[in-house]
ROMAR-855050 format. One record per residue (C-alpha): residue in three letters; x, y, z. Coordinates in steps of 0.1 Angstrom, whole numbers, padded with zeros to 4 digits, always signed. Example, Ala and Ser with C-alpha at 12.3 -4.5 7.8 and 13.67 -1.06 7.14 Angstrom:
<atoms>
ALA+0123-0045+0078SER+0137-0011+0071
</atoms>
This chain:
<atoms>
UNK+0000+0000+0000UNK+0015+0036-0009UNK+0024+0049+0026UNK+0049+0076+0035UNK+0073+0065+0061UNK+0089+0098+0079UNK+0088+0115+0111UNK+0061+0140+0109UNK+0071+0164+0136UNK+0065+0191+0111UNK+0049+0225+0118UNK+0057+0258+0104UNK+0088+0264+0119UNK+0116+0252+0133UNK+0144+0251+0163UNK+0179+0252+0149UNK+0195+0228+0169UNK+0233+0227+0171UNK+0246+0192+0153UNK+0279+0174+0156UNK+0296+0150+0126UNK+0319+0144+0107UNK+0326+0168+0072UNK+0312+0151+0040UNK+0325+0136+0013UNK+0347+0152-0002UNK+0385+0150-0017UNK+0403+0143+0014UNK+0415+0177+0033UNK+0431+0195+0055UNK+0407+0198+0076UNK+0397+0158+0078UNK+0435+0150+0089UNK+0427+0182+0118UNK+0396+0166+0127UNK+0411+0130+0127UNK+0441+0143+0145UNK+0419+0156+0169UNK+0424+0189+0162UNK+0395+0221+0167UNK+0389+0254+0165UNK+0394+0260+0202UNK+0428+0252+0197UNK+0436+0286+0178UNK+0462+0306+0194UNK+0469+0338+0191UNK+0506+0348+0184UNK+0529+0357+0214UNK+0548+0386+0194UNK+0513+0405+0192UNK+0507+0428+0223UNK+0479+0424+0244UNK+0460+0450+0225UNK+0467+0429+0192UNK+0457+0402+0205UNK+0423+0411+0215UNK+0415+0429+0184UNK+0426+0396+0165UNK+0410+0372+0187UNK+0378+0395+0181UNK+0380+0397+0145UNK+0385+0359+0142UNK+0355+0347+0167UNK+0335+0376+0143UNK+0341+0358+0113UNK+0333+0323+0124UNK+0303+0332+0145UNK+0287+0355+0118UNK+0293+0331+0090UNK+0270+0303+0105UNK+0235+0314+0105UNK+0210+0304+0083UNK+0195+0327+0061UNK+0161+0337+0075UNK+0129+0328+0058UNK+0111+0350+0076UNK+0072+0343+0082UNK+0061+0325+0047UNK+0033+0309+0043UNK+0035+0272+0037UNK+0031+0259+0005UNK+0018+0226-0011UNK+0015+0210-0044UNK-0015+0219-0062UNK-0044+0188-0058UNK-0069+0198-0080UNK-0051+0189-0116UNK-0076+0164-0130UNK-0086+0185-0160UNK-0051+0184-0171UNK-0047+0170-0208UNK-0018+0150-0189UNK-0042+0134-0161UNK-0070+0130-0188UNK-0046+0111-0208UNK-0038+0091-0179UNK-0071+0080-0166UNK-0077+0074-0208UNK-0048+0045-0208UNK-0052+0033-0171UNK-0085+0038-0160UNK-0096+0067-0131UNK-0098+0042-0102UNK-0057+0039-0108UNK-0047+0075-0118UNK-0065+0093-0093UNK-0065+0068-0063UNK-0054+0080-0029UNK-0044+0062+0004UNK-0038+0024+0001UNK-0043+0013-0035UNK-0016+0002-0062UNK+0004+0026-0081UNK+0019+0027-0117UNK+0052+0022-0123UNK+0082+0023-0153UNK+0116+0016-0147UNK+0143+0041-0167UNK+0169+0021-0175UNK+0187+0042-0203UNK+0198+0075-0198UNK+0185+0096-0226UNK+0150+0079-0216UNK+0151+0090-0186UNK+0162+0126-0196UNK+0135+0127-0222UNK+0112+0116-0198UNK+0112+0145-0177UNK+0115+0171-0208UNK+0085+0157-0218UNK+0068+0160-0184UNK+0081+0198-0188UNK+0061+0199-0218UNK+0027+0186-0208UNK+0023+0197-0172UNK-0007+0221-0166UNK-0011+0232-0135UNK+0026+0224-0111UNK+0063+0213-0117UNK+0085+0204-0090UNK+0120+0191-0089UNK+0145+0185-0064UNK+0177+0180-0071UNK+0210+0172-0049UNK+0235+0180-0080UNK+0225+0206-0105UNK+0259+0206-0128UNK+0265+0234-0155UNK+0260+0214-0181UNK+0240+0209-0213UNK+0216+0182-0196UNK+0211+0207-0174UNK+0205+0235-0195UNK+0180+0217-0214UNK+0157+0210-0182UNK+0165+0246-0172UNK+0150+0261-0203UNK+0117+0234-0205UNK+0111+0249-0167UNK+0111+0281-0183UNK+0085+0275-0209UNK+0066+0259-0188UNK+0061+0290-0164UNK+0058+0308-0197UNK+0028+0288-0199UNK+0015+0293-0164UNK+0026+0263-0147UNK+0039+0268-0110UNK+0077+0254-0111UNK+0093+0251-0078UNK+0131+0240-0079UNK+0148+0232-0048UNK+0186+0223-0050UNK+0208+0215-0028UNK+0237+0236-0020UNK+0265+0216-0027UNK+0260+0201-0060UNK+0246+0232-0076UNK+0266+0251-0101UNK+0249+0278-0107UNK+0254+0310-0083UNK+0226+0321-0062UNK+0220+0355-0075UNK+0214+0337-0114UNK+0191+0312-0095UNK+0176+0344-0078UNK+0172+0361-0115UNK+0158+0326-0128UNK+0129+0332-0100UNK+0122+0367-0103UNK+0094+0348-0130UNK+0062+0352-0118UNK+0056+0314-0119UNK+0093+0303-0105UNK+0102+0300-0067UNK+0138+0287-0067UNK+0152+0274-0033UNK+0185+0264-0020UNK+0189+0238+0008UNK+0215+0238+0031UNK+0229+0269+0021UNK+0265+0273+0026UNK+0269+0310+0047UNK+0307+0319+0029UNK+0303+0326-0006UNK+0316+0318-0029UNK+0345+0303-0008UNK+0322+0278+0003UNK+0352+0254+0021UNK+0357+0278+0043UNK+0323+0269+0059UNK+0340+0235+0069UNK+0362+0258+0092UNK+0331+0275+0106UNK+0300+0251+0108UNK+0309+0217+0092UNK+0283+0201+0119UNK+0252+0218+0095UNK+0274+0219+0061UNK+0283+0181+0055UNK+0248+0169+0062UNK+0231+0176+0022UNK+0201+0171+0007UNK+0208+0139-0018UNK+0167+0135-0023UNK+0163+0133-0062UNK+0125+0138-0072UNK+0106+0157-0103UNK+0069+0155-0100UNK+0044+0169-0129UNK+0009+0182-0119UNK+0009+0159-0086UNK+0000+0130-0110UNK+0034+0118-0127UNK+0065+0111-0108UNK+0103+0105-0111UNK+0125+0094-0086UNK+0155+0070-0085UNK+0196+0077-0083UNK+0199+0104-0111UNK+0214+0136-0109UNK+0210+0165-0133UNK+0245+0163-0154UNK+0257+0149-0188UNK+0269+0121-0171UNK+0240+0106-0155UNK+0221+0110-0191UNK+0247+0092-0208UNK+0256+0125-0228UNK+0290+0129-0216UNK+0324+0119-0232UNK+0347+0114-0203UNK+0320+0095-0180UNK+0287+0080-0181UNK+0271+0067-0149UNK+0253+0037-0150UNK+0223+0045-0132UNK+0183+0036-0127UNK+0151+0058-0120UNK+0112+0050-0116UNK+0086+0068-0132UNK+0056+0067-0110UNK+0013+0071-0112UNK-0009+0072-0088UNK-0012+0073-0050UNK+0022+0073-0048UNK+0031+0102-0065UNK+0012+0120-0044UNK+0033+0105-0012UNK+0057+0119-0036UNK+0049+0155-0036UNK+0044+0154+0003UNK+0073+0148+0007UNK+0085+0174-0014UNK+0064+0199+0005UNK+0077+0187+0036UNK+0118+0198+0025UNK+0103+0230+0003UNK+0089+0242+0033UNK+0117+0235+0057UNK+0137+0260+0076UNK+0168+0245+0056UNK+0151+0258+0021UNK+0158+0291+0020UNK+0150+0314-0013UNK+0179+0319-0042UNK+0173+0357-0033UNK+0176+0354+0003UNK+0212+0334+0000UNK+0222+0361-0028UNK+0216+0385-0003UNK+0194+0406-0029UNK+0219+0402-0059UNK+0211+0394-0093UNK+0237+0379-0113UNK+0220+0390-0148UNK+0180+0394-0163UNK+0153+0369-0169UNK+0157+0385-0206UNK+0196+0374-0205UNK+0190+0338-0195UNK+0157+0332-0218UNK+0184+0344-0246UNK+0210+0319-0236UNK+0188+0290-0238UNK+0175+0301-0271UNK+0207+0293-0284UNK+0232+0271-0280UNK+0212+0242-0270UNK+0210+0212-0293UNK+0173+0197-0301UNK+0160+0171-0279UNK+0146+0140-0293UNK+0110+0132-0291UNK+0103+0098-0299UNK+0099+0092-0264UNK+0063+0090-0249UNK+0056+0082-0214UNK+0018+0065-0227UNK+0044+0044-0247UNK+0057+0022-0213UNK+0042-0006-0200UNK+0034+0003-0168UNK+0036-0021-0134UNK+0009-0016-0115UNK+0016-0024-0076UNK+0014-0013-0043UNK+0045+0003-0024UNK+0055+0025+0003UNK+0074+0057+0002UNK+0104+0057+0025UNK+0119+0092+0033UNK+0139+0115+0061UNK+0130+0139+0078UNK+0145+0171+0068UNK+0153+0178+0105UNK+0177+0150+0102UNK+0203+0169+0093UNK+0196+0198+0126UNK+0200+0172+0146UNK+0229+0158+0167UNK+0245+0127+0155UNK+0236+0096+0165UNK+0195+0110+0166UNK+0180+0087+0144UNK+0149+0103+0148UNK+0130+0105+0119UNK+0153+0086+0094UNK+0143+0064+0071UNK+0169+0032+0076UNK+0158+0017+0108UNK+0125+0008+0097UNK+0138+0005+0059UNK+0161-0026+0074UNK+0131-0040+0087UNK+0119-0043+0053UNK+0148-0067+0049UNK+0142-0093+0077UNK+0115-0111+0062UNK+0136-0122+0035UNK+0138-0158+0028UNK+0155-0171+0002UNK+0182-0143-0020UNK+0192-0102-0021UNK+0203-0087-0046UNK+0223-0051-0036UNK+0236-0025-0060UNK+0253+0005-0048UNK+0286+0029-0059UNK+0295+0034-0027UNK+0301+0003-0004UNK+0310+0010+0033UNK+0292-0014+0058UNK+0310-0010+0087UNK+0308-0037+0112UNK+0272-0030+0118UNK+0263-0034+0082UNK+0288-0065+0084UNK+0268-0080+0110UNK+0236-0077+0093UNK+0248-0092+0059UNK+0264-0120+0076UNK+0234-0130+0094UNK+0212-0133+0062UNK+0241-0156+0049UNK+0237-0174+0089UNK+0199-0180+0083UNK+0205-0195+0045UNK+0199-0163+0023UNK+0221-0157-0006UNK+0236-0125-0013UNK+0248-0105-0044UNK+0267-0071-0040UNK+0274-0048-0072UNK+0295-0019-0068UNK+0324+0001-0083UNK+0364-0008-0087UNK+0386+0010-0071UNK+0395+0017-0112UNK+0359+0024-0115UNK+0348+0050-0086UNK+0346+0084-0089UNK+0351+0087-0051UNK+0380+0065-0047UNK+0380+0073-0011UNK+0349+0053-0002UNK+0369+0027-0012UNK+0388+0025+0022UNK+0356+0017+0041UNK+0350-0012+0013UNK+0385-0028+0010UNK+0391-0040+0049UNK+0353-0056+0048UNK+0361-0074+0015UNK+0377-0111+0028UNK+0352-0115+0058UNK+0322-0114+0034UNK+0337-0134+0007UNK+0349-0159+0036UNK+0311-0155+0046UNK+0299-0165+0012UNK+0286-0133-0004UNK+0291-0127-0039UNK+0308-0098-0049UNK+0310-0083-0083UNK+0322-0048-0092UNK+0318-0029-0123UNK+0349-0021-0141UNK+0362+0016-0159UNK+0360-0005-0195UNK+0349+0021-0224UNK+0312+0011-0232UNK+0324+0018-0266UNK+0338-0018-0264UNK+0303-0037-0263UNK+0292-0017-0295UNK+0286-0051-0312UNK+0265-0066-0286UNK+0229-0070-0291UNK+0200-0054-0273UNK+0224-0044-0248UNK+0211-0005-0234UNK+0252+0005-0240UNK+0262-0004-0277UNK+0262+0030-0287UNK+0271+0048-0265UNK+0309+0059-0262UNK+0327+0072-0235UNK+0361+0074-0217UNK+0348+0055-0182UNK+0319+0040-0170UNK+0310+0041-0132UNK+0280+0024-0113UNK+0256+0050-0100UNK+0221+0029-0094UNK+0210+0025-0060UNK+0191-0006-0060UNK+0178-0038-0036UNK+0156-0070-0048UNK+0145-0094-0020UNK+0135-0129-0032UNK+0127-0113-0067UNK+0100-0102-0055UNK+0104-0066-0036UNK+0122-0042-0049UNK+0137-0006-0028UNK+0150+0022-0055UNK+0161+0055-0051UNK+0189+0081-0035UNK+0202+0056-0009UNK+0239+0045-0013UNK+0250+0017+0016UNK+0272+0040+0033UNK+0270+0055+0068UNK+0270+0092+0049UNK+0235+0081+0036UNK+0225+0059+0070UNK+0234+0088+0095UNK+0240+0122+0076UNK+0227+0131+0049UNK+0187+0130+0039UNK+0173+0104+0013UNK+0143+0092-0004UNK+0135+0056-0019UNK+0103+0034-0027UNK+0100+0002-0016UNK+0074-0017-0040UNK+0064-0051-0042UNK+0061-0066-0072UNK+0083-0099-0092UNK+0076-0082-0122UNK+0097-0054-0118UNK+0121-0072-0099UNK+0127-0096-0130UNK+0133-0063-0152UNK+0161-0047-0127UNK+0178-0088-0130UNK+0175-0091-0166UNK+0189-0058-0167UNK+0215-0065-0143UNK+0227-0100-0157UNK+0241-0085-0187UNK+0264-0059-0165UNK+0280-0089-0144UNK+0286-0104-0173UNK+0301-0081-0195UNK+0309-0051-0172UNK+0318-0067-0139UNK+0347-0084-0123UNK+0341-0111-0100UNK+0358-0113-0068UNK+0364-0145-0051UNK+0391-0162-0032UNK+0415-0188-0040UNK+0426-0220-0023UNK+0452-0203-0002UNK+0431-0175+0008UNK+0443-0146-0018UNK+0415-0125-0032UNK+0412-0133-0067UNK+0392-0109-0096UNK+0379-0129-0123UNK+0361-0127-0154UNK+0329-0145-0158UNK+0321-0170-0185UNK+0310-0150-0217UNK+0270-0163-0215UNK+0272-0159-0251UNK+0299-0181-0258UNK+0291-0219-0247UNK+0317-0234-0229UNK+0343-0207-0222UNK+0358-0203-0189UNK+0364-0180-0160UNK+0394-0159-0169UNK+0418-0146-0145UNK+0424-0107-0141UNK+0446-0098-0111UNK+0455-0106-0073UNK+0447-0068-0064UNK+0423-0044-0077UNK+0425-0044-0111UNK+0433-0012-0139UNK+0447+0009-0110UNK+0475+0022-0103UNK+0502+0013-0073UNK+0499+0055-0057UNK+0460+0046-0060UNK+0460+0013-0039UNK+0491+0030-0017UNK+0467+0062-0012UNK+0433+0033+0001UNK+0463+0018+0019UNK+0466+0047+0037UNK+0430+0058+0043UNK+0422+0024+0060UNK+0447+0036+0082UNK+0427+0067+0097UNK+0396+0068+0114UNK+0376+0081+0088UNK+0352+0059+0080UNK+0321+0078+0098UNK+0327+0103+0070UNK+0322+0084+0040
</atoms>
């Protein structure tokens, strides 16, 4: 049944509540070998040679600067805002309820929902430009990376038409990922049908490290929730950010990544939930971070996506999918989450998500890019494989991730759950452009300099199936805020296998271990070729480089595995 798991506690304001953690992921700094060193800010010293005169002035100018630069912007006394519920005379809707009947487009509370897997990333792009196109009455999108690139651009400029058209568009990004500078955001919403909001914003700009230096408890805790949601009837959520890469339109990278489009009840569970981090504390307007500024016009940036921007396909329809109709649950955190001290797990999503995993009887299947159980996590996969469950993990190489640091909270876990009987797999950096020959495979023409796993995906028994933002790591556990569905249905769980099969077997190395104990990557049996054989790659992390395994050496030497 299409529930929303989170912790309500919601009203229209908030207590800022000081936080402590660790800094977020990040290329490893300064400031993380201070922190692990046990180093703070109340060890700063002024210098002896400065009189005592000097000294105050300095110690006053320096407590100034950090204590000024960590408030939030305030959002003064708004009034709260929701998603628009009356969009049933929308063409889009009527087409809807047309093709799936009214009892399934419009349903509320527990019924079954609609949904399409979006496998391929110019699908899933397309699929939301075309959403752009058709919405009547609201558009909202929430986005943890908003990149400067032509993907971007491209969903940037559909927004626009649609206001043109009198749709309500509300964007909310999150600070970090978002390449665009406040004030243009702030020009983008001075449209009469645009509010543009940035979560989490970081006080120092535009030297935004800086904040790490002044209030890294609130700064590494992000928004990472992905949704876009058309006229409260047509959803999208899943591991996607907005960026060439995760549309499969970039040269150097592609990530290999999945989303669900959704109908029904759900999406409106959906758009709750979108309402509940719009309306946040956290969310503050692009004009209210830019302190006023406005980096150009509306004028300016409707001529800049008049040109420049290369035509979008349109063979894509979303009436075109088959459609899975079945019921699921919305899982999602609590925005306060990130206000709140660590080690709070009040209103987050995993604890009661884990207990989705317990009744589990007979396989799981996990896909993530970023792999750090921990010895909790440890403990938990190990006693799936003690009660007769069998387990398969896909994630990235070391050659493979574009965070190579997560991989020192992988690498010391690796022999105990091979030992254990868990199958590991992990997708290697190999050009897609290789596979150009295969048939039906969703890669043969694409071409690209690396490939890295970006899906974040679970199938129990092959027959439930949890998709969305959440990466098995303890920065998506206990820091920053996710979203996910949980839906029940072998159906769709035999697409994300089918889909899946192909990857091990062309895109993966397997890791096992040998007779004496050595870890071993191998390549699997071509399926395609009867009777071929396993084929030896390497006794250590294949297609990288000694500095990168003598750089993870390293890392698993520090205590910086709460941070990843």
């Amino acid at each position: 049944m299409p529930t929303v798991c989170c912790s309500t506690g919601y009203t229209a304001s908030f207590v800022l509540q000081e936080a402590d953690g660790p800094i977020m992921r990040m290329p490893f700094s300064l400031l993380a070998l201070f922190r692990c060193a046990g180093y703070s800010l109340s060890r700063f010293r002024v210098p002896r040679f400065l009189n005592d005169s000097c000294r105050v002035a300095v110690t006053g100018a320096v407590l100034a600067l950090l204590t000024a630069c960590t408030a939030l912007p305030d959002v003064g006394s708004r009034p709260i805002e929701f998603a628009p519920t009356e969009t049933e005379a929308s063409c889009l809707t009527q087409r809807l309820i047309e093709v799936y009947g009214e009892d399934r487009v419009l349903a509320s509370g527990p019924a079954e929902s609609g949904f399409l897997l979006l496998k391929e990333g110019p699908d899933a792009l397309e699929a939301r430009l075309t959403l752009a196109r058709k919405a009547e009455y609201s558009l909202d999108v929430q986005a943890f990376e908003l990149l400067d690139q032509t993907s971007s651009r491209v969903l940037l400029a559909h927004l626009l038409e649609a206001a043109d058209r009198g749709v309500q568009v509300r964007l909310l990004v999150d600070d970090w990922g978002n390449d665009y500078p406040s004030a243009w955001l702030a020009s983008l919403a001075t449209h009469d049908n645009i509010e543009v909001r940035i979560f989490n914003p970081f006080p120092l700009r535009p030297a935004w490290r800086l904040n790490y230096l002044t209030h890294f408890a609130r700064v590494h805790r992000r928004m990472h929730n992905k949704a876009f949601v058309a006229d409260n009837q047509v959803g999208i959520i899943g591991g996607r950010n907005t960026g060439d890469a995760y549309y499969e339109a970039s040269p150097e990278r592609i990530f290999l990544d999945l989303d669900v489009l959704t109908l029904g009840s759900v999406t409106r569970d959906i758009s709750g939930a979108f309402d509940l981090y719009w309306n946040h504390q956290l969310a503050s307007e692009a004009s209210r971070v830019s302190l006023g500024r406005y980096g150009t016009s509306l004028n300016t940036i409707r001529e800049e996506f008049a040109s420049g921007l290369p035509e979008q396909r349109t063979s894509w329809q979303w009436d075109d999918g088959d459609f899975i109709w079945a019921p699921a649950t919305l899982y999602v955190d609590d925005p306060g989450k990130i206000l709140r001290p660590a080690g709070d797990i009040t209103g987050h999503l995993m604890p009661r998500l884990l207990s989705e995993i317990t009744p589990t009887q007979h396989e799981a299947l996990f896909v993530t890019p970023y792999f750090v159980p921990g010895e909790e996590g440890t403990d938990i996969l190990l006693d799936l494989i003690d009660r007769g469950i069998e387990i398969d993990l896909l994630t990235n190489s070391l050659a493979a991730n574009n965070m190579p640091i997560v991989h020192s909270g992988y690498a010391p876990y690796r022999r105990e759950l091979l030992e254990a009987g868990i199958r590991l797999w992990e997708v290697q950096p190999t050009p897609w452009s290789l596979y150009e020959d295969a048939n039906d495979e969703p890669w043969q023409s694409v071409l690209t300099e690396q490939v890295t796993l970006h899906a974040k995906v679970w199938v129990f028994d092959r027959e439930r199936v949890f998709i969305g933002s959440v990466n098995m790591d303890p920065r998506s556990f206990e820091h920053n805020t996710e979203i996910g569905l949980l839906i029940e249905s072998p159906e769709l769980a035999a697409q994300i296998l089918d889909w899946m099969e192909p990857m091990k077997n062309r895109l993966a190395w397997r890791v096992v271990l040998e007779e004496n104990g050595d870890k071993l990557w191998v390549e699997e049996p071509d399926v395609d070729s009867p009777g071929s054989e396993a084929t030896a790659i390497a006794n250590y992390d294949p297609d990288s480089s000694w500095w990168q395994r003598f750089r993870i050496g390293l890392y698993t030497l520090l205590p910086i595995e709460f941070l990843l």
